[in-house]
C-alpha positions, 0 to 999 in steps of 0.5 A: 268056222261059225257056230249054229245056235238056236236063234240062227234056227229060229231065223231060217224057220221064220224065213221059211214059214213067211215064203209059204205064207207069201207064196200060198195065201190060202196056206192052210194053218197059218195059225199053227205058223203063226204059234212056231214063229212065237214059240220059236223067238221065245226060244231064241230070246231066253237062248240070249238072255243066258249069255250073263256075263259081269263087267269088272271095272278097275280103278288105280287110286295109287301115285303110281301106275300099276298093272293088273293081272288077271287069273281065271281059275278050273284051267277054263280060258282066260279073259279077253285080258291077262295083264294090263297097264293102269296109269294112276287115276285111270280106269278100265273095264272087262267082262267076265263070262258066267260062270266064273271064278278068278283072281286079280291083283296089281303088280307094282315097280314094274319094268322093262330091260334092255332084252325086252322081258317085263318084270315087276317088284311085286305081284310078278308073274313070271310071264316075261310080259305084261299079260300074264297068260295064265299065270298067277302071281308071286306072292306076296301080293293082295288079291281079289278073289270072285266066283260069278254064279250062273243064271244070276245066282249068288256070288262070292267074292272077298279080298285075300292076303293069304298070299301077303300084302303089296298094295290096299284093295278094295271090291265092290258091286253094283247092282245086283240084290242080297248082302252085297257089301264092299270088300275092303283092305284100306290100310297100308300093311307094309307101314306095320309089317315085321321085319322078318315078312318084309320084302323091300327094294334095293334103298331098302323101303318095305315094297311088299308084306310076306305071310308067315306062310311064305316067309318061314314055310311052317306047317302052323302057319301054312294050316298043311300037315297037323295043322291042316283043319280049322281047329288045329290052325288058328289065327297067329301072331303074323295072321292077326297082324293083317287081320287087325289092319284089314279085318275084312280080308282073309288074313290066313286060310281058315278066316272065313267068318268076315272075309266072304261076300254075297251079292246075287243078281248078276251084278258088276264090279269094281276092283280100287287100287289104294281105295 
């Protein structure tokens, strides 16, 4: 079914307004017509100047394909995408509707068995298919987190290995004003990963760099129950070896201080794989 906005109004008064001015020439106040069908266009151009949506584009800089999940957030509908494939030195886009506030991360070692279900060595998401559908992904995996203000306000954005580590990220805009720095985590966290956060394939490679959370369920490195606030949950041993890899990612719940981006204006996106 469709839906009637005010610039489909807008059309139909205009339409009425030019009969009656067609029809009855000594019409009366054509100049009473004249302001409604300008007060009535204004409407109807700042009703469509307020559909602001941002254009997330994804480059893969990796040797290898991976597949990009996406996540909207606040049980709001889901991108007009949810997984995709990205061949290595390929790029897409997507739009996002503002408001917004989501997630996004590559899966990696990605495959499809003799039944038909998808699966991936990291940043699964458990759908059994390439979109994800509103899943999120299995950590560890490297996450791009962005909430996209409405009205062309200020946005946040950052790079998050809260979750752990699967492959370098990066997040950068483009247009937009104010701060609106690039996020980055170039390294390789895998290469310094301590064996008891790594999580490696069947030839035994480190595939992927659990956090301390995930990987021994702690309250001290979860910053839950005793631990649960800023002062009671600093950094680790495990959280700083990701910090000193990637000091501009979160590398644990309470790292807000470098992790966090602003940029305003409405701008777009662009999400690197292995930037």
């Amino acid at each position: 079914s469709s839906t009637t906005t005010p610039a489909h109004l807008c059309i139909y008064i205009i339409y009425i307004e030019i009969i009656k001015l067609i029809t009855s020439p000594i019409y009366p106040s054509i100049m009473k017509t004249l302001s409604l069908m300008i007060s009535c266009l204004a409407l109807a151009s700042l009703f469509l100047s307020g559909a602001q949506s941002a254009r997330i584009t994804f480059t893969n800089k990796c040797p290898n394909t991976v597949w990009p999940g996406t996540l909207t957030a606040d049980q709001k509908p889901q991108l007009s995408t949810t997984g995709f494939e990205l061949a290595s030195g390929a790029s897409t886009s997507l739009d996002a509707q503002a408001p917004w506030i989501g997630r996004f991360w590559a899966r990696t070692g990605c495959t499809t068995d003799t039944s038909g279900r998808f699966s991936c060595a990291t940043g699964d998401c458990a759908s059994g298919q390439v979109a994800c559908n509103g899943n999120g992904a299995i950590p560890p995996a490297s996450l791009v987190e962005i909430n996209i203000a409405a009205n062309s306000g200020q946005d946040f954005y950052d790079v998050s290995l809260v979750d752990g580590f699967n492959l370098p990220v990066s997040v950068s805009t483009e247009g937009g004003n104010g701060d609106c720095q690039t996020s980055s985590c170039p390294a390789n966290v895998n290469a310094v990963c301590p064996a008891e956060l790594q999580l490696k394939a069947a030839d035994g490679s480190v595939i992927a760099c659990k956090s301390a959370c995930t990987a021994l369920n702690q309250p001290q490195y979860c910053c839950t129950g005793d631990f649960s606030t800023p002062e009671t949950c600093p950094p680790t041993n495990y959280s700083l070896i990701f910090e000193n890899q990637c000091p501009q990612a979160y590398s644990y719940a309470y790292d807000d201080v470098n992790s966090t981006f602003t940029c305003s204006g409405a701008p777009n996106y662009v999400i690197t794989f292995c930037p």
